[in-house]
Structure formats: C-alpha cells, structure tokens
PyMOL Python script that loads the backbone (N, CA, C, O; Angstrom):
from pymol import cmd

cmd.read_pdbstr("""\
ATOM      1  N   UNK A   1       0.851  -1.175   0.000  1.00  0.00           N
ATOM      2  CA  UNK A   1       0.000   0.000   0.000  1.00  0.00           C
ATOM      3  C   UNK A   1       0.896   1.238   0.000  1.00  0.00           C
ATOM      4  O   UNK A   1       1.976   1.328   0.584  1.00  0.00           O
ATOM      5  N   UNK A   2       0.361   2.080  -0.660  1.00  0.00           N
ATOM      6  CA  UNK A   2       1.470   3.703  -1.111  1.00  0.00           C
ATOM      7  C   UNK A   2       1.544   3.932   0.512  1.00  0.00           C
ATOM      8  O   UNK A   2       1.183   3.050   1.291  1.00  0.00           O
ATOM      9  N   UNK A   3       2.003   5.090   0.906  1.00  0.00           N
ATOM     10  CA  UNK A   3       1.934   6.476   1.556  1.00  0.00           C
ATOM     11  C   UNK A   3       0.496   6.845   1.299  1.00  0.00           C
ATOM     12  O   UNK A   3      -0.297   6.547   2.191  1.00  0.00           O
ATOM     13  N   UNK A   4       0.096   7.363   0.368  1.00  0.00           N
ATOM     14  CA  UNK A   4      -1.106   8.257   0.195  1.00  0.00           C
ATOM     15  C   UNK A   4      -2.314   7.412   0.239  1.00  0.00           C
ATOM     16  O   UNK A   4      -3.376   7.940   0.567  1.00  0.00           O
ATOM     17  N   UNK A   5      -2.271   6.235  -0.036  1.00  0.00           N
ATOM     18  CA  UNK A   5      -3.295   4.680   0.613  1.00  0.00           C
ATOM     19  C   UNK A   5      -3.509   5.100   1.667  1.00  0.00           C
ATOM     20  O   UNK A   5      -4.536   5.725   1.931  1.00  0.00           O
ATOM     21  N   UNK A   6      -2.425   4.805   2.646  1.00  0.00           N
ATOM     22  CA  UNK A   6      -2.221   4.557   4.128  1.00  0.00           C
ATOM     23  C   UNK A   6      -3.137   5.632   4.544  1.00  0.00           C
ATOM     24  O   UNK A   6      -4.159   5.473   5.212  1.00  0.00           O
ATOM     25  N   UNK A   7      -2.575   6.973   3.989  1.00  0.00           N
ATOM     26  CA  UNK A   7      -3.350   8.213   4.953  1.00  0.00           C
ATOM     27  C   UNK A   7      -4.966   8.346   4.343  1.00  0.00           C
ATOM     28  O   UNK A   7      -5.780   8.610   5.227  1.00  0.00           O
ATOM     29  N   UNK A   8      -5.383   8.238   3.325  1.00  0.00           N
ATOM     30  CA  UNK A   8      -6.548   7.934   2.579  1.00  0.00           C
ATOM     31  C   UNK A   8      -7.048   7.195   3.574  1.00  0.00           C
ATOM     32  O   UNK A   8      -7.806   8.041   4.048  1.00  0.00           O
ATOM     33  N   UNK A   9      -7.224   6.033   4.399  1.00  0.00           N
ATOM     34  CA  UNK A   9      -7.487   5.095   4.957  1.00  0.00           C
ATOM     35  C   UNK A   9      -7.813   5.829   6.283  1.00  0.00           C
ATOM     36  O   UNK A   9      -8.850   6.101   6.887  1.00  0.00           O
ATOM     37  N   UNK A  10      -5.772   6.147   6.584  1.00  0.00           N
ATOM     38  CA  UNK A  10      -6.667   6.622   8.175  1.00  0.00           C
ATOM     39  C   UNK A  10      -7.668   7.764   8.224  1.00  0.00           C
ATOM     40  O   UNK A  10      -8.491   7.933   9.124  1.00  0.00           O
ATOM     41  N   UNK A  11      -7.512   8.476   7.226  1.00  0.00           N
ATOM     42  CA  UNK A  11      -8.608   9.979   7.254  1.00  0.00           C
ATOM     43  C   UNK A  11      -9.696   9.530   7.101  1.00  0.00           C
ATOM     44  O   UNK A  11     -10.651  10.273   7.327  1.00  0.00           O
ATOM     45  N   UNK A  12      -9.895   8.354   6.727  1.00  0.00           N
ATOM     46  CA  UNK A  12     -11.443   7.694   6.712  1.00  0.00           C
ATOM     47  C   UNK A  12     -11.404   6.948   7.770  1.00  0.00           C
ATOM     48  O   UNK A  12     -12.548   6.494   7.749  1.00  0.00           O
ATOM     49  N   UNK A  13     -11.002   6.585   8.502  1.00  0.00           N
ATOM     50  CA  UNK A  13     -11.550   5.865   9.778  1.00  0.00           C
ATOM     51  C   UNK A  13     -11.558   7.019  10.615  1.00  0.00           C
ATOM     52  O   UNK A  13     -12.530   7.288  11.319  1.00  0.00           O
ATOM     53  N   UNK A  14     -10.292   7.873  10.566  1.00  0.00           N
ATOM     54  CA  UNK A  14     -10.904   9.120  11.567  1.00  0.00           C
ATOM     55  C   UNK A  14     -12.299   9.756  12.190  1.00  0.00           C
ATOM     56  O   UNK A  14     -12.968   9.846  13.219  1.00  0.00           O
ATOM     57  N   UNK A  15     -12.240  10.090  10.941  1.00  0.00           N
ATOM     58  CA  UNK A  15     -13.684  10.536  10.002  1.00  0.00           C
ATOM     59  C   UNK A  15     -15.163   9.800  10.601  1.00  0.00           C
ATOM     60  O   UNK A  15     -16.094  10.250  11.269  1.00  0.00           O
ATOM     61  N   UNK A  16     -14.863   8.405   9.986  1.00  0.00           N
ATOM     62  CA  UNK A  16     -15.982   7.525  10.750  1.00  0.00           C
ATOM     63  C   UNK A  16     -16.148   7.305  11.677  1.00  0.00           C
ATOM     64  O   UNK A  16     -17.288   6.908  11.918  1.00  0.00           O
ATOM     65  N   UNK A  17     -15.084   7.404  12.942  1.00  0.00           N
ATOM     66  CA  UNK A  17     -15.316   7.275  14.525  1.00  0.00           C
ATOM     67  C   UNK A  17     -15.520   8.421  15.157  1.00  0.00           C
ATOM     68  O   UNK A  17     -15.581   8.493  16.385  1.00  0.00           O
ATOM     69  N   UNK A  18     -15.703   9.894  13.989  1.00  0.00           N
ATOM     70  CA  UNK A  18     -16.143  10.967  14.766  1.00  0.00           C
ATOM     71  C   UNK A  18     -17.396  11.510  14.568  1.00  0.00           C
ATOM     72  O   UNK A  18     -17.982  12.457  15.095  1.00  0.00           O
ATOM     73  N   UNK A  19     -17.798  10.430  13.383  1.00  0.00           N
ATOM     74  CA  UNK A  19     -19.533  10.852  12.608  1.00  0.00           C
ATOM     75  C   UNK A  19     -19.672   9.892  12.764  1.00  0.00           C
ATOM     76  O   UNK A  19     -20.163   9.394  11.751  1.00  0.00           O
ATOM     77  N   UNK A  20     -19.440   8.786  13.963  1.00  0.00           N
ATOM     78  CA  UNK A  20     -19.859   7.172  14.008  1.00  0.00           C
ATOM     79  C   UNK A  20     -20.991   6.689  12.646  1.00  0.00           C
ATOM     80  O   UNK A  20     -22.219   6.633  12.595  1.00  0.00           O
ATOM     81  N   UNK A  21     -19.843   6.374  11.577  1.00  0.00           N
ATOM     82  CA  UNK A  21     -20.410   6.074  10.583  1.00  0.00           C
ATOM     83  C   UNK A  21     -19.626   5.169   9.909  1.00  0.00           C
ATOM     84  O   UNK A  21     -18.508   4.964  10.381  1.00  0.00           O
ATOM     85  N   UNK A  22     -20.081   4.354   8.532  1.00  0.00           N
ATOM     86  CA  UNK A  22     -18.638   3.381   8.391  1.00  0.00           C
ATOM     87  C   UNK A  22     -17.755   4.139   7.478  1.00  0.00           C
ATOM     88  O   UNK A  22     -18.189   5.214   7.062  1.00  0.00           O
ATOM     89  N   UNK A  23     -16.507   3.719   7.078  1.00  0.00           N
ATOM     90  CA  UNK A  23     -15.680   4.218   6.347  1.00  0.00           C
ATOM     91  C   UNK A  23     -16.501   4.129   4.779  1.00  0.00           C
ATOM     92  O   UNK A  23     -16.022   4.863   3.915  1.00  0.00           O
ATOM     93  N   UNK A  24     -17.420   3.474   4.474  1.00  0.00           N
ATOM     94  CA  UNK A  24     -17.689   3.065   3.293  1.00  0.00           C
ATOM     95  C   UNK A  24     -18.472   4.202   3.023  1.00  0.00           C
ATOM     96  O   UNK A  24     -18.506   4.356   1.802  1.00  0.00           O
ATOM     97  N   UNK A  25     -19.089   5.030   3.588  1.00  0.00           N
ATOM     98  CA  UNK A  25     -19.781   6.077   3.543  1.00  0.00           C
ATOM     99  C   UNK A  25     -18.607   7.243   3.383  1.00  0.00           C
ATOM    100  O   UNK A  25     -19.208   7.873   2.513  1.00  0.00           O
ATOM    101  N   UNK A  26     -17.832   7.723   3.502  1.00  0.00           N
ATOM    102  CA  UNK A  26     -16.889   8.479   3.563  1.00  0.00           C
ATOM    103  C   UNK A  26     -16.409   8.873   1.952  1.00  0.00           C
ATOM    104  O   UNK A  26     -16.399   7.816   1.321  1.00  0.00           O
ATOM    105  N   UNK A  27     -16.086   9.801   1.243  1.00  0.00           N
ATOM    106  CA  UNK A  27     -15.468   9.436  -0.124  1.00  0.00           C
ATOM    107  C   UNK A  27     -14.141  10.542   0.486  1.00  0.00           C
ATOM    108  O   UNK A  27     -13.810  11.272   1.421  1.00  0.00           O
ATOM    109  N   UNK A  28     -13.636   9.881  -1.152  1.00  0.00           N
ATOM    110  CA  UNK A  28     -12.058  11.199  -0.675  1.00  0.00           C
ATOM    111  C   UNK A  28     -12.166  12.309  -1.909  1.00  0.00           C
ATOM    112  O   UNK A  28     -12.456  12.005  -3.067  1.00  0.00           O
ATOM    113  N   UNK A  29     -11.944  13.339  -1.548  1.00  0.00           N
ATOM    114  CA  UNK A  29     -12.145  14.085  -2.609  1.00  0.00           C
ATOM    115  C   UNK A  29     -11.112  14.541  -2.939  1.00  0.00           C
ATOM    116  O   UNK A  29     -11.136  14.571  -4.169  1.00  0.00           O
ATOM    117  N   UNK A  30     -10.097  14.965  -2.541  1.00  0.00           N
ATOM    118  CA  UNK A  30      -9.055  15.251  -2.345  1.00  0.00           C
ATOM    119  C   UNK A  30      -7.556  14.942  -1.439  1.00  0.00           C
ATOM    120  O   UNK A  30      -7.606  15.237  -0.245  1.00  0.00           O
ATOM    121  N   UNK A  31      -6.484  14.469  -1.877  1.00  0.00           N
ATOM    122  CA  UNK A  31      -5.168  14.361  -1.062  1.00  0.00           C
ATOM    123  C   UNK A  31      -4.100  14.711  -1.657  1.00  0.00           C
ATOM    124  O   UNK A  31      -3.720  14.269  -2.742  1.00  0.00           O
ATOM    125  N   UNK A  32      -3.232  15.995  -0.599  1.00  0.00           N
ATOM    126  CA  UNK A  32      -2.529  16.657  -0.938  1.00  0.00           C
ATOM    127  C   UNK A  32      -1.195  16.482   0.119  1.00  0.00           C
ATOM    128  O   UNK A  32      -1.197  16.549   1.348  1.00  0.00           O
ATOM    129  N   UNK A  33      -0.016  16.223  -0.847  1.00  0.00           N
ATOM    130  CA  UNK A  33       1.459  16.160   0.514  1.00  0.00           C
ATOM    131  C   UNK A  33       2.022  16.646   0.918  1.00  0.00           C
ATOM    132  O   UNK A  33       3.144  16.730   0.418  1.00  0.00           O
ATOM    133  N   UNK A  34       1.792  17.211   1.878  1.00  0.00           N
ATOM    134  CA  UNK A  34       2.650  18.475   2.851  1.00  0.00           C
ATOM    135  C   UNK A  34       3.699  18.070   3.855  1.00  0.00           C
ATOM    136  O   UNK A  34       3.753  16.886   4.188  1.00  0.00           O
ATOM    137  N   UNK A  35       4.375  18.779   4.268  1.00  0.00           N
ATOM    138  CA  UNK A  35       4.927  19.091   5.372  1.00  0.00           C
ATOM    139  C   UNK A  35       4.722  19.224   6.481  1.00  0.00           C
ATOM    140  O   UNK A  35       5.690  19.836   6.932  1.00  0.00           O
ATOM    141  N   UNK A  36       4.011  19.019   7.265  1.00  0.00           N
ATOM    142  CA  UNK A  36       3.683  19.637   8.411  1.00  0.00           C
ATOM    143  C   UNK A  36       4.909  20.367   9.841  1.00  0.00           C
ATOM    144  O   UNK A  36       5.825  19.676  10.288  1.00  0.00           O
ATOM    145  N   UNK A  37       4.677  21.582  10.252  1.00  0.00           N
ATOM    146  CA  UNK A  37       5.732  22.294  10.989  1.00  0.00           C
ATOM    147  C   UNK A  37       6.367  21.305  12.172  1.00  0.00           C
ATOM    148  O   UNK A  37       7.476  21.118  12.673  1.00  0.00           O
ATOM    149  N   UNK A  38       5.431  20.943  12.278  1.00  0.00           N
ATOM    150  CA  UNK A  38       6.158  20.065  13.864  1.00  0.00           C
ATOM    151  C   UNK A  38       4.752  18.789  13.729  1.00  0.00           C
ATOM    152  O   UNK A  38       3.729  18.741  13.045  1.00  0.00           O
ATOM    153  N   UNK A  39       5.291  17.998  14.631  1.00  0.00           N
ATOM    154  CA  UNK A  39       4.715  17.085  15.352  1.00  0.00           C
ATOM    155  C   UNK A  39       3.400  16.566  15.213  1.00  0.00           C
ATOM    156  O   UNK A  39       2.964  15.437  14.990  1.00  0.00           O
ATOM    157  N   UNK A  40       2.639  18.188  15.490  1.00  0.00           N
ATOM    158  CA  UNK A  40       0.569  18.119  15.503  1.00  0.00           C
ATOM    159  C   UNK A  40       0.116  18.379  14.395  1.00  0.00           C
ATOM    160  O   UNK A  40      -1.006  18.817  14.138  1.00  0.00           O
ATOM    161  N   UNK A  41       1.094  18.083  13.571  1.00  0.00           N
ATOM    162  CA  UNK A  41       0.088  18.031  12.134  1.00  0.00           C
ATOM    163  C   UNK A  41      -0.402  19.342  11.815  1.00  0.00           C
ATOM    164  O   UNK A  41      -1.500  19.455  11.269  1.00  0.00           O
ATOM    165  N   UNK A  42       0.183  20.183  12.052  1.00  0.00           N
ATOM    166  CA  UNK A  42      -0.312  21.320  11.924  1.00  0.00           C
ATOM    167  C   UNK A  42      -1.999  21.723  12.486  1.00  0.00           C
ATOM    168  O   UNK A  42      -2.870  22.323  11.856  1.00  0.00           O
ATOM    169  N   UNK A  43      -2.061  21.137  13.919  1.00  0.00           N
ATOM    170  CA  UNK A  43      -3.800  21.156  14.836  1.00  0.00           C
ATOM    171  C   UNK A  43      -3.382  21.215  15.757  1.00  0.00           C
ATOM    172  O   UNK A  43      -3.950  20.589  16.652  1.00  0.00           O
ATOM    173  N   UNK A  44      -1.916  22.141  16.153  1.00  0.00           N
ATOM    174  CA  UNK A  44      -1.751  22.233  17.418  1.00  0.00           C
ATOM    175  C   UNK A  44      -2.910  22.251  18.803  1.00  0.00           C
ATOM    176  O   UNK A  44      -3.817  23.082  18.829  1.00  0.00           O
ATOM    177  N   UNK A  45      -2.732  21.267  19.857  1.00  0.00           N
ATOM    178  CA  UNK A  45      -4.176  21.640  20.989  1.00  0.00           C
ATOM    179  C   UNK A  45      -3.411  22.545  21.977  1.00  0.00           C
ATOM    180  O   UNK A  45      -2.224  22.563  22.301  1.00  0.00           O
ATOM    181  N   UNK A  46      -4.690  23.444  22.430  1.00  0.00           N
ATOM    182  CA  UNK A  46      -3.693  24.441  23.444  1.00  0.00           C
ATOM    183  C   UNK A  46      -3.019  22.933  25.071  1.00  0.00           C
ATOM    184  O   UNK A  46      -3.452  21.873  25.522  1.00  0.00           O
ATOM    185  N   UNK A  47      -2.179  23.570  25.244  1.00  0.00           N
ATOM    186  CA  UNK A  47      -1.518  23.227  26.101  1.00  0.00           C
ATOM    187  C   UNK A  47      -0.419  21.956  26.109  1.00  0.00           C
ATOM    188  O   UNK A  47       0.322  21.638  27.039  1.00  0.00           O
ATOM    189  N   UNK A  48      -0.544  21.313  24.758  1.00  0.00           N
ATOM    190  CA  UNK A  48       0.133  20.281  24.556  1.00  0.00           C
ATOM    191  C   UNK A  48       1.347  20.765  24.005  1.00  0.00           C
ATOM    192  O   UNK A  48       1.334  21.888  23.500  1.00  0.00           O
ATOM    193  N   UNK A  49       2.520  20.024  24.021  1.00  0.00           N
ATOM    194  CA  UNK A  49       3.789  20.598  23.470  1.00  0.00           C
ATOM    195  C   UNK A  49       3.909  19.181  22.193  1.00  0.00           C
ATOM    196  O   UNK A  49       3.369  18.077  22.117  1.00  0.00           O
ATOM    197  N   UNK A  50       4.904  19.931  21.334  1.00  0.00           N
ATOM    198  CA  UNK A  50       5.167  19.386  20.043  1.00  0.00           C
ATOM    199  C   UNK A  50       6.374  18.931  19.807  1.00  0.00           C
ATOM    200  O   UNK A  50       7.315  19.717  19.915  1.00  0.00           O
ATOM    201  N   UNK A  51       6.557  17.862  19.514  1.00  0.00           N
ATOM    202  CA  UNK A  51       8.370  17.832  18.902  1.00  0.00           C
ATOM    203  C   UNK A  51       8.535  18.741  17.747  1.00  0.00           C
ATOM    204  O   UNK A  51       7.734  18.473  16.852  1.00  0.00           O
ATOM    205  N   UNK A  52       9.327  19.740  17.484  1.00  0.00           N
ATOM    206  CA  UNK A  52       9.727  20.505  16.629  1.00  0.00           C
ATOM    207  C   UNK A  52      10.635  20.268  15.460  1.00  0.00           C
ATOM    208  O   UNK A  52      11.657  20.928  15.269  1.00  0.00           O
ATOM    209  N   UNK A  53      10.112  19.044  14.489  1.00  0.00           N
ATOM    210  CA  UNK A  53      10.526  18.448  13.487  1.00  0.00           C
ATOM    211  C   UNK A  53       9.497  18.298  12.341  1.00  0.00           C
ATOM    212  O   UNK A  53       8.308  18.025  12.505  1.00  0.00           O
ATOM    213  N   UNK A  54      10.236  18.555  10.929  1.00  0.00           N
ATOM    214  CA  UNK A  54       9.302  18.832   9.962  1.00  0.00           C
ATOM    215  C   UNK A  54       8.662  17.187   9.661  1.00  0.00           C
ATOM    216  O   UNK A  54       9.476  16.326   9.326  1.00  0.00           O
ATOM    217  N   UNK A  55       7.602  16.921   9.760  1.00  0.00           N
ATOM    218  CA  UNK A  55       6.845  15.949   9.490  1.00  0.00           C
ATOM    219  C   UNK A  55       6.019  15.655   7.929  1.00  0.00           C
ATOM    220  O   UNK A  55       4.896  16.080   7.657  1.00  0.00           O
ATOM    221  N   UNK A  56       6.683  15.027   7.241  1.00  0.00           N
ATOM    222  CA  UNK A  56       6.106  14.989   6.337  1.00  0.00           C
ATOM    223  C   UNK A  56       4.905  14.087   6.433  1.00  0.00           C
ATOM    224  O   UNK A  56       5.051  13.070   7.112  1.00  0.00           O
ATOM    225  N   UNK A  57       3.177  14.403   5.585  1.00  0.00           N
ATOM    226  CA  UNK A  57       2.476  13.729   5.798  1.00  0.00           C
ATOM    227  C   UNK A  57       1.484  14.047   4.760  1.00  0.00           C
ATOM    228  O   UNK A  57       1.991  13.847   3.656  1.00  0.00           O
ATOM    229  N   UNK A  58       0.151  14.503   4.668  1.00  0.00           N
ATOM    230  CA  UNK A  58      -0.895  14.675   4.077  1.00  0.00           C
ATOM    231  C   UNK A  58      -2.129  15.463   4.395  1.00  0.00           C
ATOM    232  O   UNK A  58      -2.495  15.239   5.549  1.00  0.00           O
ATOM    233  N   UNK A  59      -2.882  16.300   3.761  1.00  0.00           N
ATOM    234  CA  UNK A  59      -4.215  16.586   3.837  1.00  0.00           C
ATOM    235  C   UNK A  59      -4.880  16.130   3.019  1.00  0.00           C
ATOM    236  O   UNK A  59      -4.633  16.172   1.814  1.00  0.00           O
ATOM    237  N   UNK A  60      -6.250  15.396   3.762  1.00  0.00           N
ATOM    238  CA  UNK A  60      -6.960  15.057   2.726  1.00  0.00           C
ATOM    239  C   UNK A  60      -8.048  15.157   2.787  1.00  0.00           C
ATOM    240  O   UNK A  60      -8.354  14.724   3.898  1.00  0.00           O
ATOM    241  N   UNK A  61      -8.997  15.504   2.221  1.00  0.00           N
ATOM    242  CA  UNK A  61     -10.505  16.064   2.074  1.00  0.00           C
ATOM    243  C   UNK A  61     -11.376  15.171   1.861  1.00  0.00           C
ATOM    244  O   UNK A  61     -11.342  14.255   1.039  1.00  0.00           O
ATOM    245  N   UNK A  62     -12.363  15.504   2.794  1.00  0.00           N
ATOM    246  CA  UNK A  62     -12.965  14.481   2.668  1.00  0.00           C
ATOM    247  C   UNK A  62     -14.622  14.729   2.584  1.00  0.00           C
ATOM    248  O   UNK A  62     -14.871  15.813   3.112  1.00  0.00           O
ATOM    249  N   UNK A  63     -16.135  13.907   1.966  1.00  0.00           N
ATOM    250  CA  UNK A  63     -17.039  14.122   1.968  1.00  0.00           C
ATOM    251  C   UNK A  63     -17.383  13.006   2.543  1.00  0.00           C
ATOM    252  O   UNK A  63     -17.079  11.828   2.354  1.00  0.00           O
ATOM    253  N   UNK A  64     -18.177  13.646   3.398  1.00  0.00           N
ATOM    254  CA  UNK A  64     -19.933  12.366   3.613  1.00  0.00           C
ATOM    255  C   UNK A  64     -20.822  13.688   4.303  1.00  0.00           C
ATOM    256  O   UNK A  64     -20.542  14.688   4.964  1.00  0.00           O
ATOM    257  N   UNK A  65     -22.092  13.042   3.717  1.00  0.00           N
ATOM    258  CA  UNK A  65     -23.610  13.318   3.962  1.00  0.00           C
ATOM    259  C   UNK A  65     -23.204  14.651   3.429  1.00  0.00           C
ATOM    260  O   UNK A  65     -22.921  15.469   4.304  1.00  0.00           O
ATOM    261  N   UNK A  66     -23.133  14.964   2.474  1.00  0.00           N
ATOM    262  CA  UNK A  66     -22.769  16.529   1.808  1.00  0.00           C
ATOM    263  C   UNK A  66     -22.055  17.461   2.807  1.00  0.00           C
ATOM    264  O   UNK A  66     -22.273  18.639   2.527  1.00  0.00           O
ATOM    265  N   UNK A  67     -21.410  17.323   3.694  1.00  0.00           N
ATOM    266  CA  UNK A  67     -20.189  18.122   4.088  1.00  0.00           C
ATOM    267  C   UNK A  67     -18.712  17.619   3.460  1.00  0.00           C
ATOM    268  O   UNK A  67     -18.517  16.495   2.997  1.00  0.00           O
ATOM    269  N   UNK A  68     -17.817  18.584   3.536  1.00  0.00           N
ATOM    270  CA  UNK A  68     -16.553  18.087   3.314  1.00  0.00           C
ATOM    271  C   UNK A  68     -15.947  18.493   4.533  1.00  0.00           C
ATOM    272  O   UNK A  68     -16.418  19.524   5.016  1.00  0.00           O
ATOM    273  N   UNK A  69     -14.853  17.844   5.266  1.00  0.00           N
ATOM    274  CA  UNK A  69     -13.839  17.531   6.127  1.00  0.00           C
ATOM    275  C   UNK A  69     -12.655  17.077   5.121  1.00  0.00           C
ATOM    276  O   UNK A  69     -12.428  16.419   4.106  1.00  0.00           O
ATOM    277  N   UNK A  70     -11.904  18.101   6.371  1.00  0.00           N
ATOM    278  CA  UNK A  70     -10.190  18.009   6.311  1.00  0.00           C
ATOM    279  C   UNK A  70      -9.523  17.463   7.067  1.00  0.00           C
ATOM    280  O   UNK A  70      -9.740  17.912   8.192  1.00  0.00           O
ATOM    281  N   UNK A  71      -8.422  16.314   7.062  1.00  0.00           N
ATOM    282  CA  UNK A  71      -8.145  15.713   8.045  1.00  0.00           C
ATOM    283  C   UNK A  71      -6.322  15.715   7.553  1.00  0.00           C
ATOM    284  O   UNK A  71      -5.862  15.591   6.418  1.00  0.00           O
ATOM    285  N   UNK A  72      -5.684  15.877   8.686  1.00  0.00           N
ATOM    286  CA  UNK A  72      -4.494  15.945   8.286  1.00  0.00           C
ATOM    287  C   UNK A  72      -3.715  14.570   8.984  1.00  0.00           C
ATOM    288  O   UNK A  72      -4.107  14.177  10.082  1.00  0.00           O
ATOM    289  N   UNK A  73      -2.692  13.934   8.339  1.00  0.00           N
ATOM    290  CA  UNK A  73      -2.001  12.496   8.632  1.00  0.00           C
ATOM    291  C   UNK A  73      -0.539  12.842   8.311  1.00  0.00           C
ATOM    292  O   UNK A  73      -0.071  13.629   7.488  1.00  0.00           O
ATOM    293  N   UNK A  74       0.082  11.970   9.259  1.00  0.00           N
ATOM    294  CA  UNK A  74       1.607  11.728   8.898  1.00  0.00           C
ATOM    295  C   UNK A  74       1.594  10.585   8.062  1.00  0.00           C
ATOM    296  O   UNK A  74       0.520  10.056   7.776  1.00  0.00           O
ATOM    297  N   UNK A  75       2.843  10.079   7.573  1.00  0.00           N
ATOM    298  CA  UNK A  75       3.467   8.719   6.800  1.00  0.00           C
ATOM    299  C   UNK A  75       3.010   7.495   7.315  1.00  0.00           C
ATOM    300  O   UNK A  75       2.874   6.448   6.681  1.00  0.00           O
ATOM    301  N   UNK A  76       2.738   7.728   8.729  1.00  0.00           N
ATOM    302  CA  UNK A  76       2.878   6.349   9.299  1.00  0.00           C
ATOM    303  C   UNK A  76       1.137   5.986   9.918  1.00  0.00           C
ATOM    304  O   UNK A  76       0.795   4.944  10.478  1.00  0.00           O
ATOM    305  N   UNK A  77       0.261   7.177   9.610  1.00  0.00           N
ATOM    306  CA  UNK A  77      -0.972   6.476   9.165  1.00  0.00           C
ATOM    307  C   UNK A  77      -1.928   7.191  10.488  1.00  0.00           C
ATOM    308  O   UNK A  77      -3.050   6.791  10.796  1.00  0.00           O
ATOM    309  N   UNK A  78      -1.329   8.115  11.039  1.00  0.00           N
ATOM    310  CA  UNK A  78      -1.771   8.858  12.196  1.00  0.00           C
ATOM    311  C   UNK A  78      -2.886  10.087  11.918  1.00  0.00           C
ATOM    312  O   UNK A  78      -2.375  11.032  11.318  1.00  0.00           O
ATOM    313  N   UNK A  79      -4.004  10.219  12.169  1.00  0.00           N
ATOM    314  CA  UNK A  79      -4.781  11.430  11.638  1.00  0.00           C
ATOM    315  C   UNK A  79      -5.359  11.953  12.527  1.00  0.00           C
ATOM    316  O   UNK A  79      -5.772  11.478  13.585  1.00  0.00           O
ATOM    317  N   UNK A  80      -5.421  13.218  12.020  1.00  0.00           N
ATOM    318  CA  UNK A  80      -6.149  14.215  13.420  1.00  0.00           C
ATOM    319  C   UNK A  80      -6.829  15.420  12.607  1.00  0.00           C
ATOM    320  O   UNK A  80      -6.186  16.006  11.736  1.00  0.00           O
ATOM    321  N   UNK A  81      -8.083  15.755  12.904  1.00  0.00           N
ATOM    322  CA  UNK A  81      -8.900  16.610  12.200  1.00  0.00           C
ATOM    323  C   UNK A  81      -8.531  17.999  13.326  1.00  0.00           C
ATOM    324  O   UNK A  81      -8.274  18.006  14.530  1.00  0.00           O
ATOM    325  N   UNK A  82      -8.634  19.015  12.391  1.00  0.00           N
ATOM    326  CA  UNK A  82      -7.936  20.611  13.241  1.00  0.00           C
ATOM    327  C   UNK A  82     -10.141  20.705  13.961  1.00  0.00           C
ATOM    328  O   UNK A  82     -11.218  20.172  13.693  1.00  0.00           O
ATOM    329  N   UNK A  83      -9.740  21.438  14.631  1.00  0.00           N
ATOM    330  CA  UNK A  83     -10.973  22.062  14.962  1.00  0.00           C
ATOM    331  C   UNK A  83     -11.347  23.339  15.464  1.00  0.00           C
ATOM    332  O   UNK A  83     -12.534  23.603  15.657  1.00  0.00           O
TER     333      UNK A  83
END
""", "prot")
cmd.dss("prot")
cmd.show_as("cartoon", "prot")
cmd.util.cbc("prot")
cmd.orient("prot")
C-alpha cells in the first residue's frame, strides 16, 4: 500500500469514529502532501507541546452526507482533524 493509501485510509476511519459512521460512507475528494511544521500536524491543541521536526504527511478532504472535512495524517498512518 502507497503512503497516500495509508493516509486515505486513516482519514477515513478518523472521520468515521467521529460521525460514528462506516468508512464506506466516507469518499475522498481530495489528497494533498505536505509538510507539516512540527509534530501536531499542523492542529496544534492548546496546552500540549510538540516535537519541533518537519513531518512529512498529508491533507486530505474528505465528503460524507454533503459536508466536506479536512483531516491531516503523517506517513505512518496517524490522523487528526484541526478544529
């Protein structure tokens, strides 16, 4: 499975355990490969600290039930939606 599989995948399970829905409902509309500044994927939470290393990973866009969501992932399959 690519890199861009992997994060495709986790941005859809993300996704589905936060709209408790299945992944099959989810489409991708978009995935794009970034950099991220440090650590949080660029969704820093207040009070948490970051390792300060460039992380390469992904945004990827996503639809169900006519909204789109953005969910951002590292390489290794980790995703976290900003809020």
């Amino acid at each position: 499975m690519s890199p861009s599989e992997t994060a495709s995948q986790a941005a859809q399970a993300e996704l589905a355990r936060r709209l408790n829905v299945s992944a099959e409902q989810i489409q991708v509309v978009s995935i794009e490969s970034v950099e991220w500044p440090d650590a949080s994927l660029g969704c820093p939470q207040p009070g948490q600290m970051y390792i300060q290393v460039i992380t390469p990973g992904y945004k990827v866009t996503l639809s169900a039930a006519g909204q789109r969501y953005e969910v951002h992932t590292d390489l290794k399959g980790r995703a976290v939606m900003c809020r």
